[in-house]
N, C-alpha and C positions, 0 to 999 in steps of 0.2 A: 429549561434554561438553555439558552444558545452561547454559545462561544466567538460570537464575531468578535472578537477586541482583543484574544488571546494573543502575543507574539505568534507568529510561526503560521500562524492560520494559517490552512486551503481546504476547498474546498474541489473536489472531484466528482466528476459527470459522468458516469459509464452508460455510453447509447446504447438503447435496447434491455438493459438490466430490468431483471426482475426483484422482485422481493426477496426471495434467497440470491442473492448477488454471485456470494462465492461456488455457487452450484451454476448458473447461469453463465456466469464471464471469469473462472476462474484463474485466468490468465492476467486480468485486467487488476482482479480484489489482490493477487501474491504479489506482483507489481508494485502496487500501493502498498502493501504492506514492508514489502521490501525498503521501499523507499523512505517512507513513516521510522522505521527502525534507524536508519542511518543517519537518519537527523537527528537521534538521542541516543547512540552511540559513540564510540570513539572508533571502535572494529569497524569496517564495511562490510557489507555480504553482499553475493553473488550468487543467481540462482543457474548454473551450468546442467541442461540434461536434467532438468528437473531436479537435482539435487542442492541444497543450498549451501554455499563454501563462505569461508573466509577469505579476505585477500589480503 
């Protein structure tokens, strides 16, 4: 089953990414991730020095 019709949809392209993504570009998957979370939140996060805050 595919999600194209969802609200909110996107879709994200990481060049070069492998099969295990987050092992390969994990700078690019906690990004997204990061991001993902914010939209269904009300808190924001920030990832400072590798550790992730609130603000």
């Amino acid at each position: 089953m595919r999600f194209v019709s969802a609200a909110g949809t996107r879709l994200r392209v990481v060049e070069g990414g492998q099969h295990f993504l987050s092992a390969s570009k994990p700078d690019d998957v906690n990004a997204a991730a990061v991001e993902f979370a914010n939209r269904w939140t009300s808190r924001r996060w920030c990832v400072v020095g590798g550790v992730s805050r609130i603000m």
